[in-house]
KEGU-875523 format. One record per residue (C-alpha): x, y, z; residue number from 1. Coordinates in Angstrom, 1 decimal, padded with zeros to 4 digits. Example, Ala and Ser with C-alpha at 12.3 -4.5 7.8 and 13.67 -1.06 7.14 Angstrom:
+--------+--------+--------+-----+
:      X :      Y :      Z :   k :
+--------+--------+--------+-----+
:  012.3 : -004.5 :  007.8 :   1 :
:  013.7 : -001.1 :  007.1 :   2 :
+--------+--------+--------+-----+
END
This chain:
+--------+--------+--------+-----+
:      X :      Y :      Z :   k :
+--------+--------+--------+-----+
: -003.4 : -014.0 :  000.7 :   1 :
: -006.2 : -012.6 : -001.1 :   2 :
: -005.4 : -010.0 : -003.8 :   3 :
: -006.2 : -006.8 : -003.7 :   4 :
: -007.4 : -004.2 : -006.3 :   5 :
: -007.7 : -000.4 : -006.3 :   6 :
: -011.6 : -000.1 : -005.7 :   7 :
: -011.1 : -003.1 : -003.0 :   8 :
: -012.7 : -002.6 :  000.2 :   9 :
: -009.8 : -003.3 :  002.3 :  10 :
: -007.6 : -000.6 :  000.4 :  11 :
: -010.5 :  002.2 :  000.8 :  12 :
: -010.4 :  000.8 :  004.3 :  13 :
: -006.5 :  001.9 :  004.4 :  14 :
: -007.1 :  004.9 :  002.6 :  15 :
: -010.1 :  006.3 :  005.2 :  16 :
: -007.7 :  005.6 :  008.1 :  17 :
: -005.4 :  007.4 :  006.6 :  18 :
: -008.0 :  010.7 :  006.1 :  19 :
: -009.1 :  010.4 :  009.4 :  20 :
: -005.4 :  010.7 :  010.7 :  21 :
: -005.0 :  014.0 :  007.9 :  22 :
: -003.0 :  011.4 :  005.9 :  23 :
: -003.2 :  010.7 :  001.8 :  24 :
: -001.6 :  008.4 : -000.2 :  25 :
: -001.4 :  009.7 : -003.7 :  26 :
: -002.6 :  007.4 : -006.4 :  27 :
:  000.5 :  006.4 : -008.1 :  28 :
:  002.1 :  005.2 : -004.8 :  29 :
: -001.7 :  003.4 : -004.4 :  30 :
: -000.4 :  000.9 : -007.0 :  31 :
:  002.7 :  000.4 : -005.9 :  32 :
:  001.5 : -000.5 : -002.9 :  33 :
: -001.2 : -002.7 : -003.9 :  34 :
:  001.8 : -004.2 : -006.5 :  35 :
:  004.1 : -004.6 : -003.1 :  36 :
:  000.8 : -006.5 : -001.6 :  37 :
: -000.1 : -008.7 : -004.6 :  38 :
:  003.4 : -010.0 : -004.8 :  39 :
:  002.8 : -012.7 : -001.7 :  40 :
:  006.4 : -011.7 :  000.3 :  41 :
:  005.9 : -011.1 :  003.8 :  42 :
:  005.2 : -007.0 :  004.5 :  43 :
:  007.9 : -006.0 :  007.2 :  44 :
:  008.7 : -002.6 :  007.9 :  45 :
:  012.2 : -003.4 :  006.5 :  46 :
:  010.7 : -004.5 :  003.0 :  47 :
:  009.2 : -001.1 :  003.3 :  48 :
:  011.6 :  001.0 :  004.3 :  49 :
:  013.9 : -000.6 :  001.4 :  50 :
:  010.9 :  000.2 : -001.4 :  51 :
:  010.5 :  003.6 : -000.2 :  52 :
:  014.3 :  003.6 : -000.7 :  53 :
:  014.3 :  002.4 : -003.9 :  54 :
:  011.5 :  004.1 : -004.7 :  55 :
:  009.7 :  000.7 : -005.5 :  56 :
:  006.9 :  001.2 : -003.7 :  57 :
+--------+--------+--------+-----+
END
């Protein structure tokens, strides 16, 4: 999978959904998402739920 970067297309993409459904993500958690993406596992809702849990976004 491609990586991603903070001034990528695809996360200003995510980003502008997110405004359009009077959603933000605030920059911090930005990186630990893009972090979450870069690091090749598989993104299931469970790998989510357990970073948001950890707080390891």
């Amino acid at each position: 999978m491609k990586q991603i970067q903070m001034n990528s297309k695809e996360l200003k993409r995510v980003t502008k959904n997110l405004q359009l459904e009077n959603m933000s993500l605030h920059p911090s958690l930005q990186k630990k998402a893009v972090s979450l993406v870069n690091s090749g596992i598989d993104i299931t809702p469970s790998v989510i739920k357990k970073a948001l849990q950890n707080g390891k976004v």
